[in-house]
N, C-alpha and C positions, 0 to 999 in steps of 0.2 A: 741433492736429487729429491727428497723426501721433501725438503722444504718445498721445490716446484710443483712438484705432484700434489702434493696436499691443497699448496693457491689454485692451483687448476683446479680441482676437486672440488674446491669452496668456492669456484666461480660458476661452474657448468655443471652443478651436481649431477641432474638428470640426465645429462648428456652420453653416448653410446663412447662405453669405453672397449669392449673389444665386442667380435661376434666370431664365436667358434660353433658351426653347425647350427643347431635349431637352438643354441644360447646365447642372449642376447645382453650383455650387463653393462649395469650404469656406472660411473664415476664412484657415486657415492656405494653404489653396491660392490663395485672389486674392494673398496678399503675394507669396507666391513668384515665382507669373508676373507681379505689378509690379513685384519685382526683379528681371528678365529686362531689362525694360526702363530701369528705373534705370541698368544697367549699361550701354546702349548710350547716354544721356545724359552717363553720367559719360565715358565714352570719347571725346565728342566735345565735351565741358568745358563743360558746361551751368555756368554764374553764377548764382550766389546769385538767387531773384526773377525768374529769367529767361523770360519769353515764354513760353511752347512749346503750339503750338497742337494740338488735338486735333479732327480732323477726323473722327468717326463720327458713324452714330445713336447714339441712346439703347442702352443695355442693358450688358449682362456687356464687353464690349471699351472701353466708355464710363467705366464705373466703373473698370477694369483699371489703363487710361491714368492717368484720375485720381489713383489710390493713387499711380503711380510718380511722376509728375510730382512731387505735394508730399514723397515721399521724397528726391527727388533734389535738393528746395531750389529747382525752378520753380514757375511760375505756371501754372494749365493756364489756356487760352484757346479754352473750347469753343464748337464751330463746326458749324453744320446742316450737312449733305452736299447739299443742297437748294439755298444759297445760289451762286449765280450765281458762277460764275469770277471772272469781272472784276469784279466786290465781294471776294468771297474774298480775292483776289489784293492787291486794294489795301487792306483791314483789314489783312491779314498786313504789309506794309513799311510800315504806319500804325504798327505796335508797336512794326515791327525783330524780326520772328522770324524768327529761323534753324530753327527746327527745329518738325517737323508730325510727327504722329503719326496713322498714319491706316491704312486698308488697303491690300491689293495693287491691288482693284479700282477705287481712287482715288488711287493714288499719282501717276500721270500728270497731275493735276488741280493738282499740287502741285513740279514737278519741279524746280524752279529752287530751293526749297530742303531743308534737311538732312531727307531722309525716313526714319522709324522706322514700319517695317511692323509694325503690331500683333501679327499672326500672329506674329511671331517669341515673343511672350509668351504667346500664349495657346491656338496651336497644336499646338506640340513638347511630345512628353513631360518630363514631369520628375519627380522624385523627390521627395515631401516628407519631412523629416524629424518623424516622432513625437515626438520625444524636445527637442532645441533651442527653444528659446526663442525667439521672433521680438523681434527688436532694431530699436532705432528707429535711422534712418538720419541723417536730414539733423537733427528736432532744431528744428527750426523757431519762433520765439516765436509769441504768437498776435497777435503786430503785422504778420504775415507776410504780404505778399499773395500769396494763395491762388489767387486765378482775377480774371480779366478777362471780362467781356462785355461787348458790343456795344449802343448802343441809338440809334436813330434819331436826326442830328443837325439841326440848322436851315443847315446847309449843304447836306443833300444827302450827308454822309457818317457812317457813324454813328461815334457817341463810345464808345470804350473807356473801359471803368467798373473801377475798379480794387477788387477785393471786399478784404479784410482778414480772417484767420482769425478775431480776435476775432470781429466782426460776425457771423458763421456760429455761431459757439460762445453769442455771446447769446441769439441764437435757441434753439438746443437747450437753454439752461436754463430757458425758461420754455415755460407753459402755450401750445400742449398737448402741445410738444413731452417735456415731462417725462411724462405721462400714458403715455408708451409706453415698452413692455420688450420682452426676446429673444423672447417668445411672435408679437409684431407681424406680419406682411407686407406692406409697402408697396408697392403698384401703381408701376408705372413708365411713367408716361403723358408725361411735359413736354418737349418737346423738347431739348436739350443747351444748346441757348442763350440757354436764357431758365431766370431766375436761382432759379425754383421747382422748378428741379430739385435743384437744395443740399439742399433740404428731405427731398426725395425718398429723396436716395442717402444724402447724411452722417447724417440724421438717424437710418436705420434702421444704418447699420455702427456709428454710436458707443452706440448701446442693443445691438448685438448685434442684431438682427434680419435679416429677410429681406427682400430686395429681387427682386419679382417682374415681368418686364419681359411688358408685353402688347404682340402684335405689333400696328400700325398701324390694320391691317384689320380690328381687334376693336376700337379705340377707339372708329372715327368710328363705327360701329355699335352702337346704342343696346341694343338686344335680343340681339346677342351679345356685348357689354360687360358686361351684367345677368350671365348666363349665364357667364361666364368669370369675373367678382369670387365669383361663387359657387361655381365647382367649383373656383376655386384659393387656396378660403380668405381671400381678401384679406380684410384686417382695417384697412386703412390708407389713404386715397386725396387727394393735393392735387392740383388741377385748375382749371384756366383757367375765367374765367367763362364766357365764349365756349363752350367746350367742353360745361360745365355745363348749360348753357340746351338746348343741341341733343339734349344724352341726357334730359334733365326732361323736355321736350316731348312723346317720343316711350315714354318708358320710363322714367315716375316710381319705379318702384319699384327702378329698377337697383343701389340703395345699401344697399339695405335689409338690415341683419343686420350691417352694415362699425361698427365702432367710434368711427372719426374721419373724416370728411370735411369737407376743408380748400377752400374756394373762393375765387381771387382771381384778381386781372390789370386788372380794371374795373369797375365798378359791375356789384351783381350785382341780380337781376331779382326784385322781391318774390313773384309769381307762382309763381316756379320753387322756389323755397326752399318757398312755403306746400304746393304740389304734393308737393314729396317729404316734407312733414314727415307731411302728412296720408293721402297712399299708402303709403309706405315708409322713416321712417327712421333712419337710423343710429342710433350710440347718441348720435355729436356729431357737429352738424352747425354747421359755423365758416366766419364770412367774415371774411378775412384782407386786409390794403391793407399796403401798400408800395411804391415805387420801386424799385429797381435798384440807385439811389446809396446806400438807405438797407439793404440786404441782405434781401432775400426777403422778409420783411413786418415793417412795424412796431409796429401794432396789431391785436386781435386781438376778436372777437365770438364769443359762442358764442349761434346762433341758436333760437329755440324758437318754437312758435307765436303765442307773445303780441307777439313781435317782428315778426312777420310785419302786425301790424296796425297800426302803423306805416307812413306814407306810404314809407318808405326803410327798408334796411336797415342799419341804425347797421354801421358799421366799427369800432365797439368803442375800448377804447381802450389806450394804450400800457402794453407790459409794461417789467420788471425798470430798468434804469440809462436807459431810453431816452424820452424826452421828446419828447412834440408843441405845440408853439404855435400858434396861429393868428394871422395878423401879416394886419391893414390895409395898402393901398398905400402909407403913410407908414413900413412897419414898427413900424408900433403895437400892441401886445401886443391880443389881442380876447378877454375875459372873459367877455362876457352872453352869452345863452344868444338862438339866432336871428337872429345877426349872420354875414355870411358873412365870412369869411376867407382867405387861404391858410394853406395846412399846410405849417410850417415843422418840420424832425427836427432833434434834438439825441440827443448819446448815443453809445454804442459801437458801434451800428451802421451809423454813418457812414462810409460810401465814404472815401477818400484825396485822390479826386478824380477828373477826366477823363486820361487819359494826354498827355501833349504838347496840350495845350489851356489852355492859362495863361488866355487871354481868358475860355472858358465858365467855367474855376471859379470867377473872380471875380464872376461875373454869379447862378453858382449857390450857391455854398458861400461863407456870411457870416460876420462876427465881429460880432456884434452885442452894445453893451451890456448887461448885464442889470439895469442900474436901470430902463430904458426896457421889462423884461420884469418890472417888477415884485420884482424879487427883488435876491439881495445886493448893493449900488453897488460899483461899483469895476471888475469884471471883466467879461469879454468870453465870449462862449461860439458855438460856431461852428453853424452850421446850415445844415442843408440847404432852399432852397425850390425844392418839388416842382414848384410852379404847379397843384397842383389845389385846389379851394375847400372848403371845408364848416365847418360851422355845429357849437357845444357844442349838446347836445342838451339836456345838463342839468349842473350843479355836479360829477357823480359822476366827469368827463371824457367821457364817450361820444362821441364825434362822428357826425355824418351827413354823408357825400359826399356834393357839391353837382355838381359837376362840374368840369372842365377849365377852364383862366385863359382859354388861348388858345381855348375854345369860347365866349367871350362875344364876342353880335356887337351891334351898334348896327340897330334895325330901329325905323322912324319917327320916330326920333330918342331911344328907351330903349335903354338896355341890356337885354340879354335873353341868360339863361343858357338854352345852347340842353339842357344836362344838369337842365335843371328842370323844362324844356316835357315831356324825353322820361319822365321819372319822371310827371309828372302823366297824359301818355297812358297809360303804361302801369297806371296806374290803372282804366283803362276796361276793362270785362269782355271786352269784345268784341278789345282789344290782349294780345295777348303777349309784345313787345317790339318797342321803337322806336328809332331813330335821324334825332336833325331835322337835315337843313344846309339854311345859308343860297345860295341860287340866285342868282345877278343873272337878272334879267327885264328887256331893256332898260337904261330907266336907273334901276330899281328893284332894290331888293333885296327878297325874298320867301324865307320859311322851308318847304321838302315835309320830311314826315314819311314816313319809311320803316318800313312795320309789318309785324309776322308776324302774322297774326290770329290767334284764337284759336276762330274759328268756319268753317261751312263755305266755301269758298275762292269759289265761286260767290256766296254771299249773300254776302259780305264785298265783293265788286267792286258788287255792287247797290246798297250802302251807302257805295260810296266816293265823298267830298268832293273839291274841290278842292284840290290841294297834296299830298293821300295817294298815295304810290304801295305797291302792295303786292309784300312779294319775301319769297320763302320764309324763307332765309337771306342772314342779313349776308355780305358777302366778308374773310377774315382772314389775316394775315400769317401764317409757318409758326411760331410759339410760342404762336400762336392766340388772338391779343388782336385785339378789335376794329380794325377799319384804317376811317378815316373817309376815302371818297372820295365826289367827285360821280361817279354814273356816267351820261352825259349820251349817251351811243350804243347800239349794237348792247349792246358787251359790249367794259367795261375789259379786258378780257382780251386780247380782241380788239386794242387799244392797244399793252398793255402786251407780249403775246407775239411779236406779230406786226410791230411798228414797235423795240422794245428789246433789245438783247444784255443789258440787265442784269434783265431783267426777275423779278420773284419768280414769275411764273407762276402767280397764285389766281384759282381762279374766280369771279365774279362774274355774280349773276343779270343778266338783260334787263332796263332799264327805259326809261322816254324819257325825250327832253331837254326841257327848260325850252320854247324856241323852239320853236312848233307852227306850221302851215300849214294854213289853211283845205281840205283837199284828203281826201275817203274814200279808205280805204284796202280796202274790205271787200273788193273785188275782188283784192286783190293780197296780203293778210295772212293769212296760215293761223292765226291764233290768234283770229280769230272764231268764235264757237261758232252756228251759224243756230237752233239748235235754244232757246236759251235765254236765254243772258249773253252780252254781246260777246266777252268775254275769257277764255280757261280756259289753265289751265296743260294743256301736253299732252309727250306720253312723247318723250326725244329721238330717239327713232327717226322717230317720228309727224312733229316738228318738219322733221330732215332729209330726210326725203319728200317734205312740202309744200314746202323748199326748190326739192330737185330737177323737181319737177313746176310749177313758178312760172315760165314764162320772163320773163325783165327783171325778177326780184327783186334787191333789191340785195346779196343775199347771196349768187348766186348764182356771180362769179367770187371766192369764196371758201370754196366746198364745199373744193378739196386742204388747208385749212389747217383746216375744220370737223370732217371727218369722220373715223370710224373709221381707223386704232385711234389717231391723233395725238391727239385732242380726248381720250380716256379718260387718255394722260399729260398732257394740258396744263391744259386748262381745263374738260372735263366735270364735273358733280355727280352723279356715280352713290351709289346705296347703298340698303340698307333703309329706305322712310319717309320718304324723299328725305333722306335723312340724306349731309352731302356729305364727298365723298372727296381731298381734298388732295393733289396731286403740284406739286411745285414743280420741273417739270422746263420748259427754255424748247425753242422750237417748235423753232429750228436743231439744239439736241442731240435732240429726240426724231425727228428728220425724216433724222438723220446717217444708219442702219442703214434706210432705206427710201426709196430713189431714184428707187422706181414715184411715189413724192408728191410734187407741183412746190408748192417752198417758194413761197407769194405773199404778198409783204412790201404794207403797207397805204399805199397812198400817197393823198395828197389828193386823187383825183379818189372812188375809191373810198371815203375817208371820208364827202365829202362826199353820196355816195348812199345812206349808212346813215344820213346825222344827217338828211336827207330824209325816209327811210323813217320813222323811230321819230317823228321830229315828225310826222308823219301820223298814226301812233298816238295819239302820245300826245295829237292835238287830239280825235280821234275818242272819245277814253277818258273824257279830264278836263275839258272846257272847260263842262260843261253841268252842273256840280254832281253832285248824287247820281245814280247809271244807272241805272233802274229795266229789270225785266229786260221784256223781247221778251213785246208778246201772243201768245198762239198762234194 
């Protein structure tokens, strides 16, 4: 990778290698203040491969870091500034890093090890030379592991994923990564640790392009997301599906004019896709699937309308040296076509493994024979099984995502793929996207579907069944993949911020819990509307009114942890169009600098008056089939 970087460098020195805000830097200027910082690693004898984590957002000090790090022969180990200390803290002596690279204004977050203030590289003047040749430093093969990310473990701590330079360089040789030259500019939307941002950064430095970082506040923003790909030329954009769905919904044409748009993270939404092809799009519009283990994506779609007709949208299939299987629970190779599978990767873009995890990669990364896959006897060929399912669509390879292993649950005694239910609702005109989990009821287990409608929000509660609960928006982790939780109270949030030091801090809409009580609520609930529906979504100001004006609500000795300005960093959904705005800040650090606010931690009596409260609702909502709305 450094060898590519450096020949681009030496071909188009002067040329616009990223723009973050009113900073504008060249080719030959990111190397130089990377080796600013190379040289404070080598000073403190950074090892071959070694760790070194990098603690910013996204943008020009993100990529900076990056360049030095694989110059100086480390690993970089990028890391959200979002994530919780006490995660932070113990990912970092999960790897054995000695050394962060971060800013002044987070350096404290990090102090107990080797800290490399960024600033030093990318603040102080420095001198470029016109004339010298930029020189490759460390030299690196592309057996080199390049970066590490984090991804959620079945313990409860997430696994470092060890990427491999090849794996990154496969990627950039094929389609559609090839499709792009120095003319490009790539959007810089992915957060730093989640593994599509490779895509992002390396992709556009090793074609010589431009990397243009959009602040935050433009992201989550549908209609000034539109508006900023456009005044600032973007010609390039990979983005979470999650994220995708939310700007479609609000502002189908936001893409329109861009050349590539790249969608992945989880099954994407055939809706959204048909929306933008037919409002607004690009010139290619691509759903991309991968794991983490298997490097930014492994297969590859390029969508069209005729695709869109299609129950699902095919995941395409494998490019260049890199191979997909579909393997039966015996590891039996799966040929026909509407058989489901898991999706097994083979290939160069094969992770290494888990870091210090011997147990998982046994479990996950296989040697399996290849007589038993059909092809030459004798030899072994290693694989990755991802655990997600999907079916040959047809002979040509295509596959279609079926869903997640571990989303299959046993209801009445079948098996039942809850990623098949949610595809087939989202079929219905009336859904725009769903999410089913299975509930315990008693001693029963039962499946609610969680839908965005697609019609007016009022008629939609008129027409709601039993099991549907309706919420704006899904709640998601900070790299902006679907996060599948029951939310059975007030507001996870509320759980998660208010009772955890580790908490991620994402907002999550209202809904109720399973467990209902025969008991009206109309008298005590500000979200009945007299006037028409039982139920209307209303403005948070409107909401925290009715709080304060409620006495014996049971959210009432939680106003200091609800309301302004705490609830706007923690858990609020502000934005255009309800379009939601993400801080992944936890309640104690946002309550530090405001001592007028008495932190009130959630304890069991006060739980228990919220799963009271919402079972009241939610008996009042759901227990009676369809609502039809109020005579007048």
């Amino acid at each position: 990778m450094e060898h590519r970087l450096v020949q681009r460098a030496n071909a188009v020195p002067n040329a616009t290698a990223v723009v973050d805000g009113d900073a504008s830097i060249s080719y030959r200027e990111l190397i130089a203040r990377a080796d600013i910082l190379v040289e404070k690693l080598h000073g403190r004898s950074i090892k071959l491969a070694e760790p070194v984590c990098i603690l910013l957002d996204s943008g020009y000090q993100q990529i900076v870091s990056q360049v030095a790090v694989l110059r100086a022969g480390g690993t970089c180990v990028p890391i959200d500034p979002s994530m919780p200390s006490s995660r932070l803290l113990a990912m970092l002596h999960d790897i054995n890093s000695r050394f962060v690279i971060t800013s002044r204004a987070l350096a404290d977050r990090v102090s107990d090890f080797g800290v490399i203030q960024v600033e030093e590289g990318t603040a102080q003047n420095i001198t470029l030379s016109e004339t010298s040749p930029i020189r490759i430093q460390a030299g690196c093969p592309e057996t080199h592991r390049s970066h590490i990310f984090f991804t959620s473990g079945s313990t409860g701590l997430p696994k470092p994923i060890q990427v491999l330079a090849r794996g990154i360089l496969h990627v950039l040789a094929s389609e559609p990564a090839t499709l792009l030259d120095s003319s490009d500019r790539m959007a810089g939307v992915i957060s730093p640790g989640f593994d599509f941002s490779l895509f992002g950064i390396w992709t556009s430095l090793l074609v010589g392009g431009t990397v243009i970082q959009i602040p935050k506040v433009i992201v989550t923003d549908p209609f000034a997301l539109s508006d900023y790909l456009k005044n600032n030329k973007i010609t390039v954009v990979i983005i979470p599906t999650a994220l995708f769905n939310v700007i479609v919904l609000d502002a189908p044409i936001a893409f329109r004019g861009l050349r590539h748009v790249l969608v992945g993270g989880e099954a994407v939404n055939v809706k959204a896709m048909k929306k933008v092809l037919i409002n607004g799009p690009p010139g290619n519009l691509w759903n991309v699937y991968g794991p983490t283990e298997a490097t930014i994506f492994v297969t590859v779609c390029r969508v069209d309308l005729a695709e869109t007709q299609h129950p699902r949208i095919s995941i395409g299939r494998a490019f260049g040296e890199s191979k997909i299987y579909l393997l039966d629970e015996q590891l039996r190779n799966i040929t026909s076509t509407h058989q489901t599978g898991e999706i097994c990767v083979a290939g160069p873009q094969l992770s290494s493994g888990y870091l210090n995890r011997p147990e998982e990669n046994g479990k996950q990364f296989i040697h399996v024979n290849t007589a038993t896959l059909g092809e030459e006897v004798g030899k072994y060929i290693r694989l990755y099984r991802t655990g997600d399912l999907a079916q040959w669509r047809d002979s040509s390879g295509m596959l279609d995502y079926i869903g997640r292993a571990d989303k299959q649950v046993k209801c009445s005694g079948h098996r039942v793929e809850l990623g098949d239910i949610e595809r087939t609702l989202e079929r219905n005109a009336q859904v725009e996207s769903c999410v089913v989990i299975q509930h315990k009821q008693g001693d029963s287990e039962v499946l609610a579907a969680y839908v965005v409608p697609t019609i007016d929000q009022d008629d939609f509660f008129a027409r709601l069944v039993v099991g549907c609960i309706q919420t704006r928006q899904f709640p998601h982790l900070p790299n902006q993949r679907l996060e599948y939780v029951t939310v059975d109270f007030v507001s996870s949030a509320i759980l998660h911020i208010a009772s955890k030091s580790e908490s991620l801090g994402r907002s999550y809409h209202l809904v109720s819990p399973d467990v209902a009580q025969s008991v009206s609520i109309e008298e005590t609930c500000g979200l009945i509307n007299q006037a028409g529906y039982p139920v209307k979504q209303v403005p948070y100001q409107e909401w925290m009114e009715t709080i304060q004006k409620s006495p014996g609500n049971p959210l009432e000795s939680m106003i200091p942890v609800l309301q302004e300005p705490v609830l706007e960093n923690v858990t609020r959904i502000e934005g255009r169009m309800y379009t939601p705005v993400f801080e992944a800040k936890n309640t104690v650090e946002a309550l530090a600098d405001r001592p007028d606010i008495k932190y009130v931690p959630l304890d069991h009596e006060l739980l228990q008056r919220c799963i009271d409260f919402w079972s009241c609702l939610k008996n009042h909502i759901f227990t009676h089939g369809c609502i039809q709305p109020k005579s007048n």
